[in-house]
N, C-alpha and C positions, 0 to 999 in steps of 0.2 A: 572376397574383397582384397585388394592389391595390401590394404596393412597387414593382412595377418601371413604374408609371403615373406620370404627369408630374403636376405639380400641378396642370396647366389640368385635366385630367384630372380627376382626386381632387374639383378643384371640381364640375364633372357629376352628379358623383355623391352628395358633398354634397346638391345642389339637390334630388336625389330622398332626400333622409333617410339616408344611407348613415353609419351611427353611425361605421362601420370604418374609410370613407374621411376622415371628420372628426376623428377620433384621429390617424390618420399625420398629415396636415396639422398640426394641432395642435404634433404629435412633431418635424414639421421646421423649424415656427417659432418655436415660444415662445421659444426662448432669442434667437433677433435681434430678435422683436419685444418681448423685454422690458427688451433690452440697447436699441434703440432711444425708447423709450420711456422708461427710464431717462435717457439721455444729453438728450433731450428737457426733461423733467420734473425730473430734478436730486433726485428720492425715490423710494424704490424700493417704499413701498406703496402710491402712486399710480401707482406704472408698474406694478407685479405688478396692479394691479384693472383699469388702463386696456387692458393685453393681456387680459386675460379678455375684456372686454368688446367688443374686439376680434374675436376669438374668438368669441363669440357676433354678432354683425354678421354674420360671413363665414356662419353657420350662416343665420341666418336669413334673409342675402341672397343664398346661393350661385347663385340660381338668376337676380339681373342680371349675373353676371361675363358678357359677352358678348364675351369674348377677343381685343379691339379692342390690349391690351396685357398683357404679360404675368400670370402668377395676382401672384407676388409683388409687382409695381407695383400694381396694384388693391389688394391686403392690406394694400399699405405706407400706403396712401392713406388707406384706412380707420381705421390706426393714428394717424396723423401728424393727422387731422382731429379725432380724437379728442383727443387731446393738446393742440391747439390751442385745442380748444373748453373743456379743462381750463385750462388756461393763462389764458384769458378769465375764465371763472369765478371762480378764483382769482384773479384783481386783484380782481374785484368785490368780493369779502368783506373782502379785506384793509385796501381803503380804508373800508368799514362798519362792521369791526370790528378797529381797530388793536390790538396788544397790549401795548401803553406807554398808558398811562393820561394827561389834562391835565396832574397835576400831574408826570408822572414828568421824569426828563433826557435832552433830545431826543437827547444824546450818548454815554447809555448804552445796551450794548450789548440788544437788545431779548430777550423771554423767549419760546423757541422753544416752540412745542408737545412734547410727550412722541412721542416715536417708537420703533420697533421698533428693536432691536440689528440693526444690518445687518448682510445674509450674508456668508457666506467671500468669492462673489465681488466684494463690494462692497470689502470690509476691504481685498482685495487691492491693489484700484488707488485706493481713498483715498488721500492726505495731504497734503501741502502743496500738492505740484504740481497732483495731481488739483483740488484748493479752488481753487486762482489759476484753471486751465482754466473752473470751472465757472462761477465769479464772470464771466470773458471773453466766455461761451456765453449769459448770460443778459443781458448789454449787449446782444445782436445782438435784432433782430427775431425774432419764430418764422417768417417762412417763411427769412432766411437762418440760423439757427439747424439749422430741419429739413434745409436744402438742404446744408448742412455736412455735416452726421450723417451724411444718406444716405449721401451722396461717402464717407465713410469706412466707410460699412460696401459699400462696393464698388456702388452704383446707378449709373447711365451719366447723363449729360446730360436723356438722352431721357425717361426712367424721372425722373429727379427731375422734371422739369417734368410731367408726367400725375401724380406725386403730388401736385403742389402745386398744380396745376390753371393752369398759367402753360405761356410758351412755352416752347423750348428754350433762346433765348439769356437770359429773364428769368430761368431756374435757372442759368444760367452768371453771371449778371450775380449773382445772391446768392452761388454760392458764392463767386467774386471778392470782393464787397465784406465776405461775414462771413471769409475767409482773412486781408484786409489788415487789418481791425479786431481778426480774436484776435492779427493779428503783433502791432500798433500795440501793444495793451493787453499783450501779456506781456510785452512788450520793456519797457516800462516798470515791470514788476514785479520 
C-alpha cells in the first residue's frame, strides 16, 4: 500500500503521474512546508500560495529527484528558493512603489495593504512576542533567516546546507551568526 512507502519512494512514482502518490506527499508536508514558509515570509497568504506552488514544482519535477539527498531536503529546497525569490521580488516593488506618498510624514506609521483575517493557527502564536521575533527574523539575511528556520524545524547541518545550496560549515556559520544576531536584537528589546 502507497502509505507504508517512503517519500523517496512516493517521489518515483509521482515522476510517473501517480495522482495517489502525490496526495499522500502533499498530506505529509503541507503543514511544515507551510509553517516553513510562513516563518520565512512573515504572511500567511503568501506562504499558503508559495507551498502550493511548491507543490506543484515537486509534481512537475518529480522525475529530477535523483536521491543524492533525502526527498524532504530536496522539497525543502524547492520551498526555501521559492521564498527567496519571493523575498527579492517583493523589495523590488516595494522600493517602486512605496505606500507613504512625498508629501506624507516620513515618521508615520505606513498604510498596510488589506489582508486576510489570520487562521486559528496564526492567531495562536501572534502577539507581542511573536512581532518582536519576527521584526529580529527579517534583520537577518534570507539564507541565515532560512538556515534558522530549518534548524528549528529539526534539519541537520547536512540538510540545511543542500537546501541552501552552500557547504556544511557555511549553514553552520548562518545558523551561528543569525542565533547571536535574534540574541543581540531581543535582548535589547
Amino acid at each position: 500500500m502507497l502509505p507504508e512507502l517512503t517519500d523517496e519512494e512516493l517521489c518515483r512514482k509521482v515522476a510517473s503521474h501517480d495522482s495517489q502518490a502525490f496526495e499522500l506527499l502533499v498530506e505529509r508536508y503541507q503543514s511544515r512546508a507551510f509553517r516553513l514558509a510562513c516563518s520565512i515570509l512573515g504572511n500567511e497568504a503568501d506562504a499558503r500560495d508559495l507551498s502550493q506552488d511548491a507543490f506543484i514544482r515537486l509534481f512537475e519535477s518529480a522525475g529530477k529527484f535523483d536521491g543524492r539527498s533525502s526527498f524532504s531536503t530536496w522539497f525543502h529546497r524547492i520551498l526555501v528558493n521559492l521564498c527567496i525569490d519571493q523575498q527579492r521580488r517583493s523589495r523590488w516593488w516595494k522600493r517602486m512603489l512605496p505606500l507613504a506618498g512625498p508629501g506624507d510624514d516620513p515618521d508615520a506609521p505606513g498604510i498596510e495593504p488589506s489582508a486576510e483575517e489570520p487562521g486559528p493557527d496564526l492567531q495562536a502564536i501572534r502577539g507581542e512576542s511573536a512581532g518582536q521575533l519576527r521584526t529580529a527574523l527579517d534583520r537577518l539575511s534570507p539564507h541565515q533567516r532560512s538556515a534558522v528556520i530549518m534548524q528549528a524545524e529539526g534539519l541537520s547541518s547536512r540538510e540545511i546546507a543542500t537546501v541552501l545550496g552552500c557547504s556544511e560549515s557555511t549553514a553552520r556559520v548562518h545558523v551561528h551568526r543569525a542565533v547571536a544576531e535574534l540574541k543581540k536584537t531581543l535582548k535589547d528589546v
